[in-house]
C-alpha positions in Angstrom: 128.3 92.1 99.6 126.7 94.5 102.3 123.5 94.3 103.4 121.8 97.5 103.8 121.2 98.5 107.4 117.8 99.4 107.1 117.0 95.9 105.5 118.6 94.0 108.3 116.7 95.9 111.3 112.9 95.8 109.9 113.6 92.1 108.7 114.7 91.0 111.9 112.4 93.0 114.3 109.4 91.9 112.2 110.6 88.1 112.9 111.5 89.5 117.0 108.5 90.8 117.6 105.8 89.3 115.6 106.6 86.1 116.8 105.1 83.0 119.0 105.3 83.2 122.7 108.6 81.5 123.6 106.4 78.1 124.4 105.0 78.2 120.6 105.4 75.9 117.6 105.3 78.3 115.2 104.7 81.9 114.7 102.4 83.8 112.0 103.8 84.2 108.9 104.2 87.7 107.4 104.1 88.6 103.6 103.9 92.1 102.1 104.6 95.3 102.7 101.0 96.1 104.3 101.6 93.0 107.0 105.1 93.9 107.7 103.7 97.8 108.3 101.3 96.6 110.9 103.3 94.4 112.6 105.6 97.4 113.1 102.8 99.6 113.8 101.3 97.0 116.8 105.0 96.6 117.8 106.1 100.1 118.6 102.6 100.7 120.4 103.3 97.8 122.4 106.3 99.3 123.5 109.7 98.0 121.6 112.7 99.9 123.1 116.1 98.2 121.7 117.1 95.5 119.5 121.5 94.3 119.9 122.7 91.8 117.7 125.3 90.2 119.5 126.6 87.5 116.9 126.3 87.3 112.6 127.2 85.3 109.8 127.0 86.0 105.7 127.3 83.6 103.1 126.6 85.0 99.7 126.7 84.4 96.1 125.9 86.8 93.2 122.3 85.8 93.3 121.8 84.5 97.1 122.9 85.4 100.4 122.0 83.5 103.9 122.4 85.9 107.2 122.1 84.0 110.6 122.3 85.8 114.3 121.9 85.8 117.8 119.7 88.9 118.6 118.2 90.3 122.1 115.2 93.0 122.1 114.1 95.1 125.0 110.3 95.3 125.0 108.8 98.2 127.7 105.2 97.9 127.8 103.8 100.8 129.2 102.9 100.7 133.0 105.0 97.2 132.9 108.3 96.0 133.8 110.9 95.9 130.5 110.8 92.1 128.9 114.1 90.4 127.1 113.4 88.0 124.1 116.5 86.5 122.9 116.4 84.7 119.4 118.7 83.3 116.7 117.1 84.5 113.2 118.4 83.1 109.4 117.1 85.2 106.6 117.6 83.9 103.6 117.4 86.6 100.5 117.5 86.6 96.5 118.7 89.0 94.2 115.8 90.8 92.1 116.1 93.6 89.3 115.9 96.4 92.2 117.7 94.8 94.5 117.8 92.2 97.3 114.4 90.3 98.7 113.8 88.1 101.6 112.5 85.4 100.8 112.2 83.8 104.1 113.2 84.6 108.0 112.7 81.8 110.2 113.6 82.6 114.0 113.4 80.0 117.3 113.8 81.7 120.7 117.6 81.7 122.1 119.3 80.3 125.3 
């Protein structure tokens, strides 16, 4: 199975960058396409530059598929000094009549 590109990216920098400081429990939780679209919105404003994964892992069936990895992003605030948030994200997806959805993306920061 291939995951589309596209699908990876705004999954995973919706988890990167809508997320809990570092110190935080837990992060808001997004759902729907008019959340997800502001979160991106407020992100790119706030200055997201680069997102690298640097380590993945796929396990699928025909109707579920589980993706973990180790990410970093390059946030550039304007007027500020660039900021690096590692993470390890697992989004977990099911197969519906049009495709694949997520059904949840959990992330903790990395080391």
């Amino acid at each position: 199975m291939s995951l589309p590109t596209t699908l990876f990216a705004a999954a995973l920098g919706a988890a990167v960058l809508s997320a809990a400081p570092a110190g935080a429990q837990v992060g808001p939780i997004l759902s729907g396409r008019d959340q997800i679209r502001e979160v991106w919105a407020r992100n790119f404003a706030a200055g997201y530059d680069r997102l690298s994964v640097t380590q993945h892992r796929a396990e699928t069936g025909s109707d579920r598929a589980a993706l973990v990895m180790v990410w970093n992003a390059t946030v550039s605030p304007q007027g500020q000094a660039p900021q690096q948030v590692t993470g390890r994200s697992l989004l977990y997806l099911v197969r519906v009549a049009d495709g694949w959805l997520i059904s949840a993306d959990m992330w903790q920061p990395g080391r």
